[in-house]
C-alpha positions, 0 to 999 in steps of 0.5 A, spaced: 774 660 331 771 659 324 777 663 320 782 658 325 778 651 322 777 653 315 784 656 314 786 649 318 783 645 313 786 650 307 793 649 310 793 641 310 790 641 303 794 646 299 800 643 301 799 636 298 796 639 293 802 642 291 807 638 293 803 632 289 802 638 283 810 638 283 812 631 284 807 629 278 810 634 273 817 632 275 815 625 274 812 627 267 818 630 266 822 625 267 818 620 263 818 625 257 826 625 257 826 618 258 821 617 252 825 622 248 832 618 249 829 611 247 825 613 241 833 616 239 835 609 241 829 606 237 831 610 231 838 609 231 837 601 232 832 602 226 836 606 221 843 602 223 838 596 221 837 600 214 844 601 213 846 594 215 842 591 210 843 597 204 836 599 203 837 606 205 841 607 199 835 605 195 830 610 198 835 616 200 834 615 207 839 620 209 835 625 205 829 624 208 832 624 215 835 631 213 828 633 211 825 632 217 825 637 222 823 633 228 827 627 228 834 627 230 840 628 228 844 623 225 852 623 224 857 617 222 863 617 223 869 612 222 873 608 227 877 613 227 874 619 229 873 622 222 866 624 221 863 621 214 855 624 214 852 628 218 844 631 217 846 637 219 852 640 218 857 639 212 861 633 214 869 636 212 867 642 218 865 638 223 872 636 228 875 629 229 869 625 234 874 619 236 874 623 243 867 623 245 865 618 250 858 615 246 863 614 241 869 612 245 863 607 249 860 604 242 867 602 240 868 598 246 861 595 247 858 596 240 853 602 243 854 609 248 850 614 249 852 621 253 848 627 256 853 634 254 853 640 251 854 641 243 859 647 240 855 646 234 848 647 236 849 650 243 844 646 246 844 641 251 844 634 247 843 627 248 847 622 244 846 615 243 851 612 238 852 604 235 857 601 231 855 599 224 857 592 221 862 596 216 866 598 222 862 605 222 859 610 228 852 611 226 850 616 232 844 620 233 843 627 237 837 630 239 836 636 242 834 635 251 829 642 250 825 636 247 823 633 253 821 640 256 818 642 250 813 636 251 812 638 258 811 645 257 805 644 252 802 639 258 804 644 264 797 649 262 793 643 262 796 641 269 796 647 272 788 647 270 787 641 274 791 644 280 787 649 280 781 646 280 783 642 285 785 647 289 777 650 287 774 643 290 779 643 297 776 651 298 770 649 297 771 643 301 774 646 307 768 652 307 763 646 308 766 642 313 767 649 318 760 651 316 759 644 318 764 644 324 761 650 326 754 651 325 751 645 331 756 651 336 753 656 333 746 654 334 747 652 342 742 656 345 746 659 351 739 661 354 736 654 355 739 647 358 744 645 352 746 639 349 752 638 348 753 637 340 758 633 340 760 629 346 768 633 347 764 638 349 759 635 354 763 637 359 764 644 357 757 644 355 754 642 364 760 647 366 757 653 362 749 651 365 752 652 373 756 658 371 750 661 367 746 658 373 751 662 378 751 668 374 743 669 373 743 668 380 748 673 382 746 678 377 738 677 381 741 680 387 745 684 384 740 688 380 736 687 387 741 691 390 742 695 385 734 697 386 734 698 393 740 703 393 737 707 388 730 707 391 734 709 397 739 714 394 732 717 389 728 718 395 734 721 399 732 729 401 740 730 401 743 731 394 748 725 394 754 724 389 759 718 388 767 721 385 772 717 383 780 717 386 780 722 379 774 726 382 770 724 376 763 723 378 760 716 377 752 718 380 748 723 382 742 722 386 735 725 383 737 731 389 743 732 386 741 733 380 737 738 382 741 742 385 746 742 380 742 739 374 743 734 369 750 735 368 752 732 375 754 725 372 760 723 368 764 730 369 769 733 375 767 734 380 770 741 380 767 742 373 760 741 376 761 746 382 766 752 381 766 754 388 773 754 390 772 753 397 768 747 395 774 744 390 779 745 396 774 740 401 774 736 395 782 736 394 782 735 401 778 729 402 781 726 395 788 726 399 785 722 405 781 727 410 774 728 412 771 735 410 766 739 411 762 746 409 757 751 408 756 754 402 751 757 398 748 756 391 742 759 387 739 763 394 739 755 398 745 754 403 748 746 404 752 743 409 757 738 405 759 732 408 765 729 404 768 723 405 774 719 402 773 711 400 779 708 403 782 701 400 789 699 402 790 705 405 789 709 398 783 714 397 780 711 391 774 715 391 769 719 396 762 720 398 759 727 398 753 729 401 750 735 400 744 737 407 739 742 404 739 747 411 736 753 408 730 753 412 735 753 418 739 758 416 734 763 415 730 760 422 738 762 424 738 768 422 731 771 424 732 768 431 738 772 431 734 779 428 728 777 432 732 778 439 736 783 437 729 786 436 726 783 441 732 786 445 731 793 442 724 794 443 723 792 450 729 796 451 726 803 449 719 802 455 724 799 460 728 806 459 722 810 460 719 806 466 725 805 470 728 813 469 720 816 471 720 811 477 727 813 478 726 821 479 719 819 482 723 815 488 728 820 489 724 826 489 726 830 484 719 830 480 715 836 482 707 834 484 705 837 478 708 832 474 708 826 478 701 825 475 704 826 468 710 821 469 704 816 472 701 816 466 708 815 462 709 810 465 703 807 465 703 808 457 710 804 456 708 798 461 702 797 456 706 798 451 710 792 454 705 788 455 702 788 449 710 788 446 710 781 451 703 778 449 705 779 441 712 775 442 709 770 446 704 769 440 709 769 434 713 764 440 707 759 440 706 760 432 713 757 431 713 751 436 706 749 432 703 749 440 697 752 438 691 747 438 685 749 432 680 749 437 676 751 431 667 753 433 663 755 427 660 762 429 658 768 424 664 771 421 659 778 419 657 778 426 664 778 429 666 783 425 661 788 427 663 786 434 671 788 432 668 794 428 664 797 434 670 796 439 674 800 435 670 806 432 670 810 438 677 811 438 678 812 431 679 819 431 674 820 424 676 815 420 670 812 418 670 804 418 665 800 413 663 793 413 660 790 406 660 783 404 656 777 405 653 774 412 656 766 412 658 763 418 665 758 419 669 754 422 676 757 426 679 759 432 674 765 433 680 768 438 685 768 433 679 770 428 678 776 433 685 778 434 685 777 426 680 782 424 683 787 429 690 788 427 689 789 420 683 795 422 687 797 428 693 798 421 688 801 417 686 806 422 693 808 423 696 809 417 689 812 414 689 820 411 685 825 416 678 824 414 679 817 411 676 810 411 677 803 412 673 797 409 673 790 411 669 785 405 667 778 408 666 774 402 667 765 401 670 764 394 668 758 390 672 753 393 668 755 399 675 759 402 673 765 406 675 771 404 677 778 408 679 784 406 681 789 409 682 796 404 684 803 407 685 810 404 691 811 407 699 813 405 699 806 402 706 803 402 712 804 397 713 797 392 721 796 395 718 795 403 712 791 401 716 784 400 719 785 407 712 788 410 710 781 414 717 780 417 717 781 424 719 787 427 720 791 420 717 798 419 716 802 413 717 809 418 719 806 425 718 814 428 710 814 426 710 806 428 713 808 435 707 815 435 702 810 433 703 805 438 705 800 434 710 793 435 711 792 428 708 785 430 701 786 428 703 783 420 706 777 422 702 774 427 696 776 422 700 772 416 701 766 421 694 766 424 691 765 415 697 760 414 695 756 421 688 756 418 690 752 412 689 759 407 695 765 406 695 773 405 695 777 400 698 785 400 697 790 394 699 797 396 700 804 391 704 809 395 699 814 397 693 811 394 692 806 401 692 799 402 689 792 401 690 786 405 687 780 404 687 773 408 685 767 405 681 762 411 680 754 409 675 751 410 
């Protein structure tokens, strides 16, 4: 606006400015011509005076007009057309002048005057002639370049004023813009405005109701806009917004986290190369809800896509990403524990039910239905147990367990698990050290604890080895039990599977041994419902120490 006002206020000047230039200078022209063709008229009525009276004679006129270079030159010529002088040129060479209008003109009216170009000098002249009392032309010339020279030597003074004036018109329309346009600039648009200038009045109360429309709608806007983003921000599921290109345009703090801070601003197909994702991404971009499983860095997801429809056009979708790792893995253990579960109440119920069958068709012998007995009383306590430890870890899952902590005294606990234990420990040797501290849990629990992690160390201990159980409360208060034995230890591979439901280091000896391959597990969930967690160290060959943590 300011280059349009300015360069206004320069194009309405420069114009005048040159047009008034051009016409001055044409008018001083013309004035210059003008004043050189009467100062010939006046110099001809002065010499023609002169000669009438014959004074030129006695001063030697003629002579003197010949020297001068600046006045006209001066020709007389006879009635009939013979030139008798001529200040110029020698008067025998010059042609008969009876045919030139100013002359034809001064012998009708007494005087004639003509603008042409002469041969002889080969310039455009004036002439101005007049007739003498004696009957002669008297006529006098001057060259037309004259007047121009005369102008010329004017012309730099007057192109020095145009272009003062063209210096003042700049300086001028800078002025007046900067004048125009300052009020304007200075308007505060984040106050109530007055209007500068009263044209603008109506414009200025127009721009106030739409800034007050504006700042309102911008208030809910950003009220919006901070809803969402508290939602989607503290939303568990990763959520990412595509347009019709699948170019994400956000990503939520969950969908950052799982595919990094580059989930913004890039394809979508850049951010995830799984390529049965990229396909459901194509699908739903064409208009169709899509869905899958996929896996990404040890974590599994269910997607959830949906188009963004307008007009019947996808312009975009929305993808949702559902963190199901846990349920997966739930998935699959409960697929591995009924199949284990199947497995291990298979082998007794075989047993039971081919003893009780020979039993009940006779084919036993007396001698060894006592021992078939004893068989099946073996694998129905083993059921039993089997059944008990399942429905432990059943209660342990569904979180239906009450605390029903009591405060009691560990050490004596332990001795109690100890004593029951030593008689049929077949010469291991089980010790108890640490400290005498009462505490608050589930003594059952606490019980059942103690004796799984012994009876394990019985069992996988060397003949003539020995168990150690050490009760000690660490600084934060936490009640610490470890249970050490001097057995066949445990190779590094088995050890991160070792609390898994049914997992065995060697299924044969656990199956000699009695064992569930439950014990573990329910002694890991028994720490973890006590607030505290278990702790495995084992070199094979050289024993084991397990070590639970009880919060208190």
């Amino acid at each position: 606006m300011k280059k349009r006002i300015y360069f206004s206020f320069l194009f309405l000047v420069l114009p005048c400015v040159l047009i008034l230039s051009t016409a001055l200078g044409l008018l001083f022209h013309n004035a210059a011509k003008k004043h050189e063709y009467e100062a010939v008229r006046d110099y001809a009525h002065l010499v023609s005076n002169l000669l009438n009276t014959g004074v030129s004679g006695e001063i030697g006129f003629s002579d003197y007009i010949g020297r001068d270079p600046g006045a006209p030159r001066m020709t007389v010529i006879a009635p009939d057309g013979t030139v008798l002088l001529d200040s110029r040129a020698v008067a025998d060479t010059l042609e008969n002048h009876a045919e030139r209008p100013e002359i034809v003109e001064a012998l009708q009216s007494g005087s004639g005057e003509s603008l042409r170009y002469s041969d002889t000098l080969r310039t455009e002249m004036f002439y101005f002639a007049v007739m003498l009392d004696d009957g002669n032309i008297l006529r006098m010339a001057k060259p037309v370049s004259a007047a121009s020279q005369t102008f010329k030597m004017t012309l730099p003074t007057g192109v020095i004023v145009t272009a003062l004036v063209l210096l003042v018109a700049n300086f001028t329309a800078q002025r007046l813009t900067r004048r125009i346009i300052q009020p304007i600039e200075n308007i505060d648009f984040g106050g109530e405005n007055i209007a500068v200038y009263d044209e603008l009045a109506p414009y200025m109360r127009k721009i106030d109701h739409q800034k007050s429309e504006i700042d309102e709608k911008l208030a809910a806007l950003s009220e919006r806009a901070e809803t969402i983003e508290a939602i989607t921000g503290n939303m568990k599921e990763g959520l990412i917004l595509i347009d019709a290109n699948g170019e994400a345009l956000t990503a939520n703090r969950s969908a950052r986290e799982i595919f990094g801070n580059e989930a913004e601003h890039k394809s979508i197909l850049q951010i995830c190369r799984d390529l049965d994702f990229q396909s459901a991404v194509k699908q739903c971009l064409s208009g169709e809800n899509a869905e899958l499983k996929m896996e990404r860095d040890g974590r599994v997801y269910s997607v959830f896509m949906s188009p963004v429809n307008s007009c019947g056009t996808a312009r975009g979708a929305v993808i949702l990403f559902h963190d199901v790792t846990e349920k997966h893995i739930a998935e699959k253990q409960r697929r591995e524990f009924s199949a284990n579960v199947s497995h291990e109440l298979k082998t007794p119920l075989t047993t039971i039910s081919a003893l009780s069958e020979m039993i009940g068709n006779g084919i036993a012998k007396d001698i060894d239905i006592e021992i078939f007995t004893a068989r099946i009383s073996e694998q129905a306590g083993r059921l039993l147990a089997l059944i008990e430890d399942i429905i432990r870890l059943s209660e342990f899952d569904e979180g239906g367990i009450a605390k029903e902590n009591t405060v009691f005294d560990l050490y004596e606990l332990a001795e109690t698990v100890i004593g029951a234990l030593r008689d049929n420990a077949g010469g291991i040797d089980i010790q108890l050290t640490g400290e005498r501290f009462e505490i608050s849990a589930n003594r059952r629990m606490i019980d059942e604890l103690l004796y799984n992690l012994i009876t394990n160390g019985v069992k996988y201990n060397k003949e003539g080895g020995y168990v150690t159980v050490d009760l000690a409360r660490i600084e934060d208060g936490t009640c610490r039990i470890s249970v050490s034995d001097t057995g066949i230890g445990i190779a590094d591979q088995h050890q991160p599977r070792l609390f898994e439901r049914f997992y065995r280091v060697d299924s044969s000896r656990s199956k000699k041994t009695g064992g569930t391959g439950l014990g573990l597990s329910i002694v890991k969930h028994i720490a973890e419902h006590h607030g505290g967690g278990v702790e495995l160290h084992s070199a094979e060959g050289e024993g084991t120490t397990v070590t639970c943590y009880i919060a208190q």
